[in-house]
C-alpha positions as CSV (number, residue, x, y, z in Angstrom):
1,X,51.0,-31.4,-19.3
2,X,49.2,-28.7,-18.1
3,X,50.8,-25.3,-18.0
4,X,49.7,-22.3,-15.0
5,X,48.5,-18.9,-16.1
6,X,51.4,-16.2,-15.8
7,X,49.1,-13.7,-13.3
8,X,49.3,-10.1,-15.1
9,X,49.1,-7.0,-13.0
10,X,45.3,-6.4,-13.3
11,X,44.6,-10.1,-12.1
12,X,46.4,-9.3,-9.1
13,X,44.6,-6.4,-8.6
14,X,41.6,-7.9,-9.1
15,X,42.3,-11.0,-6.9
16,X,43.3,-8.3,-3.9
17,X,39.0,-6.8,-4.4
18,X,38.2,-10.3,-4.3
19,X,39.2,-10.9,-0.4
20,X,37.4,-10.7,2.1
21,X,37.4,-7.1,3.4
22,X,38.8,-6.5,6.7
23,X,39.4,-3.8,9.4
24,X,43.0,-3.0,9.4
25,X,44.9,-3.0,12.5
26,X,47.4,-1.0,11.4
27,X,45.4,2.6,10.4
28,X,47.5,5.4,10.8
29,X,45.7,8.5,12.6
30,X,48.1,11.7,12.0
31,X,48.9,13.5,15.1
32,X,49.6,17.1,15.3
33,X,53.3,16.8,15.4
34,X,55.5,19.8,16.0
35,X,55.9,19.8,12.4
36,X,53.0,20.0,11.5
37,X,52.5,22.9,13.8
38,X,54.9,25.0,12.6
39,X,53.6,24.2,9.0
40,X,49.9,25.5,10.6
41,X,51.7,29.1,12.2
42,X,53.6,29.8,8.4
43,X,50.0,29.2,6.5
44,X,48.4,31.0,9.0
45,X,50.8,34.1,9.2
46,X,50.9,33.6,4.7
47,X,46.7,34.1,5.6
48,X,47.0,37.2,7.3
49,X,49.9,38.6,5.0
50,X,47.3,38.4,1.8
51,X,44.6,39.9,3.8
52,X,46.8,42.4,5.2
53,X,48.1,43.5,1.5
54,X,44.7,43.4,-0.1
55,X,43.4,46.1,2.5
56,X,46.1,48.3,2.5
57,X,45.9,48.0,-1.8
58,X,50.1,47.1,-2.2
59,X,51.4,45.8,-5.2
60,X,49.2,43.0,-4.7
61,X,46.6,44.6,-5.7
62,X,48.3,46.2,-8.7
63,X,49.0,43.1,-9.6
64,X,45.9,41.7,-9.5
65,X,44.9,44.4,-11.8
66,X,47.8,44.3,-14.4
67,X,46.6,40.3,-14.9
68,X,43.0,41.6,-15.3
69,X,43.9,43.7,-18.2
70,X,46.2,40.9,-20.0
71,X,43.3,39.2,-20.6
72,X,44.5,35.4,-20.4
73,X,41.5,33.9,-22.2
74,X,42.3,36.0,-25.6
75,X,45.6,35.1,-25.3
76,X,45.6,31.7,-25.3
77,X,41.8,31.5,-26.5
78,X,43.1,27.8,-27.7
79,X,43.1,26.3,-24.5
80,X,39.5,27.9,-23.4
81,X,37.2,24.9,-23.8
82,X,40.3,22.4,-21.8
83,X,40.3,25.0,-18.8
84,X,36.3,25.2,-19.2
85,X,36.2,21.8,-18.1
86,X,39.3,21.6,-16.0
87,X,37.9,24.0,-13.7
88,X,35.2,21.6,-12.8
89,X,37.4,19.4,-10.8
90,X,37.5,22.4,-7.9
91,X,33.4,22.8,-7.8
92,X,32.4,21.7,-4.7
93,X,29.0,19.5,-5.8
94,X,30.8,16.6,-8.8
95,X,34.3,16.6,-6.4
96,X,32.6,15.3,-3.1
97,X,30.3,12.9,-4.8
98,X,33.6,11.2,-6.5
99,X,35.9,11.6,-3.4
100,X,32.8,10.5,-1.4
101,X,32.7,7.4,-3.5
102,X,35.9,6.2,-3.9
103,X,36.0,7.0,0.8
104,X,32.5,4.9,0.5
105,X,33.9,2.0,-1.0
106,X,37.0,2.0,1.7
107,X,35.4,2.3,4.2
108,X,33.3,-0.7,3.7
109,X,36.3,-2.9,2.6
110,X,37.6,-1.5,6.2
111,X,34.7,-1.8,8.4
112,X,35.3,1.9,9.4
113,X,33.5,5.3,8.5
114,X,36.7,6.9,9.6
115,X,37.4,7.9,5.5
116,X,33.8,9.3,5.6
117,X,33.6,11.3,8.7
118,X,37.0,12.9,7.8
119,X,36.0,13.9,5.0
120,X,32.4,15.3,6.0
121,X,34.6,17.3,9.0
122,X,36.8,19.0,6.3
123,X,34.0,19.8,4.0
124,X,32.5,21.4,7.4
125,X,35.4,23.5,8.2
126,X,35.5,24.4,4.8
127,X,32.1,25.8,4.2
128,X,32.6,27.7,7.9
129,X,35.9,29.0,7.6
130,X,35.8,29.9,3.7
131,X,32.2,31.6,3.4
132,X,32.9,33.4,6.8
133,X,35.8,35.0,4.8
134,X,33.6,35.3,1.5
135,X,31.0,37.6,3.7
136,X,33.0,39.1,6.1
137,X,35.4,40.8,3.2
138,X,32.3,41.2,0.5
139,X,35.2,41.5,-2.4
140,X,34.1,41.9,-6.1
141,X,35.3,40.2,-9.0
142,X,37.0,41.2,-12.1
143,X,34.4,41.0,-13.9
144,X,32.1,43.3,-11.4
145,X,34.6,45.7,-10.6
146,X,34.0,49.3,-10.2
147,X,37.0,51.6,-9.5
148,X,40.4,50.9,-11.6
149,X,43.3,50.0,-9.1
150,X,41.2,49.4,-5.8
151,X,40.7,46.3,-3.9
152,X,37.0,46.3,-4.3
153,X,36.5,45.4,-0.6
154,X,33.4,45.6,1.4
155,X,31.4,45.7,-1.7
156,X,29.0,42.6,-1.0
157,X,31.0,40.6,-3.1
158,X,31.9,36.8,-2.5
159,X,34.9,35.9,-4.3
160,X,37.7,36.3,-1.6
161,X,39.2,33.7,-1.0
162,X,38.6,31.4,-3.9
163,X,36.4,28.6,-3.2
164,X,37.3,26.6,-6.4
165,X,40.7,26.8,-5.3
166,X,40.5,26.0,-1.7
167,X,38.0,23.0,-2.6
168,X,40.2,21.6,-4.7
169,X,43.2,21.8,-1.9
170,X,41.0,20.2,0.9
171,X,38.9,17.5,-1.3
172,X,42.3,16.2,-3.0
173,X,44.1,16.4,-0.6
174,X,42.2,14.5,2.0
175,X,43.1,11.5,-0.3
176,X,46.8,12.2,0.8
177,X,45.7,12.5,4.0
178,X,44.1,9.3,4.5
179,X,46.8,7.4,2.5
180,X,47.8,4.2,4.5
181,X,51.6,4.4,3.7
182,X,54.1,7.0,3.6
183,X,54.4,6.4,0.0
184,X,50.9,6.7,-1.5
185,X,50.6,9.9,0.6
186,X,53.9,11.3,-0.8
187,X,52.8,10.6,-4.9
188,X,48.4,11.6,-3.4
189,X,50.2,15.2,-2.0
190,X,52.0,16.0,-4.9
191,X,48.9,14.7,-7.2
192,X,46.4,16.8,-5.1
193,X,49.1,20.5,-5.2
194,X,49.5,20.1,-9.1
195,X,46.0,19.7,-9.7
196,X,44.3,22.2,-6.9
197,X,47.6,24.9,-8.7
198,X,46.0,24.2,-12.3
199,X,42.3,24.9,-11.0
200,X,43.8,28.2,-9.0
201,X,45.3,29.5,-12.6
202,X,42.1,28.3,-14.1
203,X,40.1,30.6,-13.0
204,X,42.6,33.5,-12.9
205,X,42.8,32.9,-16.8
206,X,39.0,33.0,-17.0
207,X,39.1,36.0,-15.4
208,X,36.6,34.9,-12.4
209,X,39.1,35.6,-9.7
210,X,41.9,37.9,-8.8
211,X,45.0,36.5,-8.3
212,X,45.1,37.3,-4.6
213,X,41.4,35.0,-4.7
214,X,43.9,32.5,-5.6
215,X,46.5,32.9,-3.3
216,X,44.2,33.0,-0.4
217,X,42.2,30.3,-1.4
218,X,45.2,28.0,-1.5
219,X,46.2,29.3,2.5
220,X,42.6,28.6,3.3
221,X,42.4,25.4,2.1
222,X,46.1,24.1,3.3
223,X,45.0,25.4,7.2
224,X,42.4,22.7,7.1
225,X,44.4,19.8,6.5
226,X,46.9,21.0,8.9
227,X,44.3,21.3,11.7
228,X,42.1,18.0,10.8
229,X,44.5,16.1,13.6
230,X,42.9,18.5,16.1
231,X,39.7,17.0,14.9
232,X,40.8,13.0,15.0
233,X,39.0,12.6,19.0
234,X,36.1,14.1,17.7
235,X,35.8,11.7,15.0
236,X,36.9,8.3,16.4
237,X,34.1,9.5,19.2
238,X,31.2,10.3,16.4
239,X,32.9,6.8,15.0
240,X,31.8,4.8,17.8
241,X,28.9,6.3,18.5
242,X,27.2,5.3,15.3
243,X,28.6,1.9,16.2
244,X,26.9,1.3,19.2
245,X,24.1,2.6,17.3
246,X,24.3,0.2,14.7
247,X,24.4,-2.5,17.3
248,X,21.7,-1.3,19.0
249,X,19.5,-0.9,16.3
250,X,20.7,-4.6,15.1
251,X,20.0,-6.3,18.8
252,X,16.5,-4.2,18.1
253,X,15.7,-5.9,15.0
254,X,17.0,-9.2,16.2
255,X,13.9,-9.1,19.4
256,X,11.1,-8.1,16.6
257,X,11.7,-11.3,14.9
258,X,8.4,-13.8,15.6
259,X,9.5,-16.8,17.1
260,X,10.1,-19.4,14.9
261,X,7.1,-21.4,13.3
262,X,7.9,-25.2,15.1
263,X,7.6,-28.1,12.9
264,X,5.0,-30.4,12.5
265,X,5.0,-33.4,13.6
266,X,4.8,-36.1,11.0
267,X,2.2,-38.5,11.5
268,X,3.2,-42.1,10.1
269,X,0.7,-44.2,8.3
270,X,-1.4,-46.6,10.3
271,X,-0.8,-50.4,9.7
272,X,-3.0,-51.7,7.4
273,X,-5.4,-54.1,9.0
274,X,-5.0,-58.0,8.7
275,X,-7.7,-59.3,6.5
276,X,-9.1,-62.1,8.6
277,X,-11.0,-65.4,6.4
278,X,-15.3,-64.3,5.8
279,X,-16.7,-66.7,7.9
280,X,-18.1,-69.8,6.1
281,X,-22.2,-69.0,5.8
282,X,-24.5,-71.7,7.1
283,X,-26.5,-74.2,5.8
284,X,-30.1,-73.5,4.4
285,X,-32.3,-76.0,5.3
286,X,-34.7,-76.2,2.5
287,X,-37.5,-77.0,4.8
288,X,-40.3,-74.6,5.5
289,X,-40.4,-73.4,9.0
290,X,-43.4,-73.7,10.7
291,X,-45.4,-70.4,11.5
292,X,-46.3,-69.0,15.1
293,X,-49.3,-70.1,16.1
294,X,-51.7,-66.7,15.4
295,X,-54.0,-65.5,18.6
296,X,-57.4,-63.9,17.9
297,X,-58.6,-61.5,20.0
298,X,-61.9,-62.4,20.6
299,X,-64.9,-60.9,22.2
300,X,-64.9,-62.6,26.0
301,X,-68.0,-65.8,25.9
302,X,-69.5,-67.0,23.5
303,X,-69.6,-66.5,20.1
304,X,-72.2,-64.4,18.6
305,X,-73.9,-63.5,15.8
306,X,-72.9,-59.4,14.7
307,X,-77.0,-59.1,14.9
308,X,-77.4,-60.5,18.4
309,X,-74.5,-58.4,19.3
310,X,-75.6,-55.0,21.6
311,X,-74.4,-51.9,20.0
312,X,-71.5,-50.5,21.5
313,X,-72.1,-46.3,22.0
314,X,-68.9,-44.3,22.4
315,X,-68.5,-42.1,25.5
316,X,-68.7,-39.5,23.8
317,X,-68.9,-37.6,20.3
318,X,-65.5,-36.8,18.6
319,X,-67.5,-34.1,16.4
320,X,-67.3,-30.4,17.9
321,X,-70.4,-29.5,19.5
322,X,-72.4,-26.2,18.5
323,X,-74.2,-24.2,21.3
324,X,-76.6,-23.2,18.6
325,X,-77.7,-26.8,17.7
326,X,-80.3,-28.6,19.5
327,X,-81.5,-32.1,19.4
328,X,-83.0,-33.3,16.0
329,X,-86.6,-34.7,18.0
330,X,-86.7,-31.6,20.1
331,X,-86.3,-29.3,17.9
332,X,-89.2,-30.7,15.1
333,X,-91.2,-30.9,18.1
334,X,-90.9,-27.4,19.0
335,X,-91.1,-25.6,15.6
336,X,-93.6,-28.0,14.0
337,X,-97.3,-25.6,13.8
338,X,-100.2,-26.9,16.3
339,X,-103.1,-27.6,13.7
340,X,-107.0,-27.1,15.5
341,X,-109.2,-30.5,15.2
């Protein structure tokens, strides 16, 4: 008796990639709820605070300065080459081409670029908001700095806010963002703040970034997620627009077609004919057959000797006559000498 296979976890997952992907009806778009507005005004007001205390040099800045000198990377020099490669997972290029993929590959299994375009909006307001920031304060680095207990501003620098750290908020977090059900975006939020905290203290410990770079990078990057529901009508309208263009471009390619080769006609084979009996040949008398009489064309009277017969002259010569020429009698006549008696 035959016994069915106990499905395992993976086969069930594996049988879920295996359907046939659909659009789902039930996508849910976050609206900016009054929540979520009061969560925009404290990041916002957190923003200004950092800025503010930077400028003025508080004991932000001190601080900044008293981690500087403590040197993390001597000492915990252990754990250099696991940060090295931590840190990687806040640069901007290798963390939009994996979130990009992973968005790709849902959105086709969805038949929507929604995943894509929300993600290409954040990365926008990201690279607007952040470098503004970057070259409007011009904030040097520990590494570059020049006067012991300032806050290096206006200096052409562009490490303020930290763009490691606020690329790691926004492309992480767009995963919890786009989760499908309250629960995935509960585990994706807390997945996306442990990991976009560990790339902040990253490069604190490498000493690439004050502390206050980190701070305000993690503000910066938090204010776009907050404010992506502002940008939902823009998207479902730059969503349907490339629809329609799809479909245009498909009815396009459908009218280029040639018209369709039509198919020959096939000719059946004519009958053969009906062989009819050879008629029977005829006898063959052996007899000779008596020859037609044969009709001489005789000369008119009687018959005559060929030397009784008057000679027949022809009308006239078929030989080419010669001016120059004369008679044969005439001319002896004429040349031949007259002899005296």
């Amino acid at each position: 008796m035959r016994t069915e296979r106990n499905l395992t976890r993976l086969d069930r997952v594996f049988a879920r990639l295996d359907r046939e992907p659909e659009r789902p009806a039930h996508i849910d778009v976050p609206k900016m709820s009054r929540h979520r507005v009061v969560l925009f005004a404290a990041t916002l007001a957190f923003y200004l605070a950092i800025v503010w205390a930077v400028v003025i040099t508080s004991w932000l800045v001190r601080l900044d300065w008293q981690v500087m000198f403590f040197r993390p990377y001597q000492q915990w020099a252990g754990i250099h080459w696991f940060v090295d490669y931590y840190v990687v997972l806040g640069q901007r290029g290798p963390t939009a081409v994996m979130v990009a993929a992973w968005l790709g590959w849902r959105s086709w299994r969805q038949h929507t670029v929604r995943p894509l375009l929300t993600l290409g909006a954040s990365l926008l307001l990201l690279n607007i908001t952040v470098g503004a920031a970057k070259l409007g304060m011009g904030r040097l680095g520990p590494h570059y700095a020049t006067v012991i207990g300032s806050n290096e501003m206006g200096l052409g620098g562009d490490i303020f806010p930290s763009g490691h750290t606020a690329n790691a908020v926004v492309t992480w977090g767009i995963l919890a963002y786009l989760a499908s059900t309250p629960r995935a975006r509960r585990w994706l939020s807390a997945a996306s703040a442990v990991t976009s905290l560990g790339v902040g203290m990253s490069t604190v410990y490498l000493g690439t970034h004050w502390l206050s770079d980190v701070l305000l990078g993690w503000a910066a990057g938090l204010l776009i997620l907050l404010a992506l529901p502002w940008c939902e009508p823009f998207i479902a309208r730059a969503e349907t627009w490339l629809f329609d263009l799809r479909d245009r471009w498909r009815a396009r390619r459908g009218s280029m077609v040639p018209a369709p080769v039509p198919v020959p006609v096939v000719l059946k084979p004519r009958p053969a004919p009906v062989e009819q009996p050879a008629p029977e040949p005829e006898p063959v008398s052996l007899a000779r057959a008596p020859r037609a009489p044969v009709h001489l064309h005789l000369a008119p009277g009687p018959h005559t000797a060929r030397s009784e017969r008057t000679p027949v002259t022809p009308a006239g010569s078929r030989r080419p006559q010669h001016p120059e020429r004369q008679p044969r009698g005439t001319a002896a006549q004429a040349v031949r000498p007259l002899t005296g008696g």
